[in-house]
C-alpha positions, 0 to 999 in steps of 0.5 A: 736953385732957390738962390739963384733964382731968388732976389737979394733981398728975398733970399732968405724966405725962398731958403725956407720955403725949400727947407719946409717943402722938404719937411712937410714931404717927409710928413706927407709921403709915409701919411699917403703911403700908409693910408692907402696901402693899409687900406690895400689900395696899391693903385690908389697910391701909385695913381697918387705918385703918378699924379704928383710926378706929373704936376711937379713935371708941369711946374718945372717946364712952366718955371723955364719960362719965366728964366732968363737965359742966364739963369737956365744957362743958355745965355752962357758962352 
């Protein structure tokens, strides 16, 4: 998706911006989760993923609307 969105000359940088969004998530993700169910606060934690899913699901309808149609497949006959 980065590189179908991404200019040419900007390719590269939208590459590793995915490749670090998935390394700071792998560092992130096991911090949370130990914290606080270590400190046996189960719901603070799935309050915390229920959070996340709802900004990620806000960003993602957001981005539709600054994609042509192309981009979206809409425009694709």
């Amino acid at each position: 998706m980065a590189n179908e969105l991404a200019p040419p000359h900007l390719r590269g940088r939208y590459n590793a911006l995915g490749s670090l969004q998935w390394n700071v998530a792998n560092t992130i993700g096991p911090l949370i989760a130990a914290v606080t169910l270590g400190q046996n606060l189960p719901y603070v934690w799935v309050g915390t993923l229920l959070v996340g899913c709802l900004v990620a699901s806000l960003l993602m309808s957001r981005l539709r609307l600054t994609l042509t149609p192309e981009q979206d497949g809409r425009g694709v006959a």
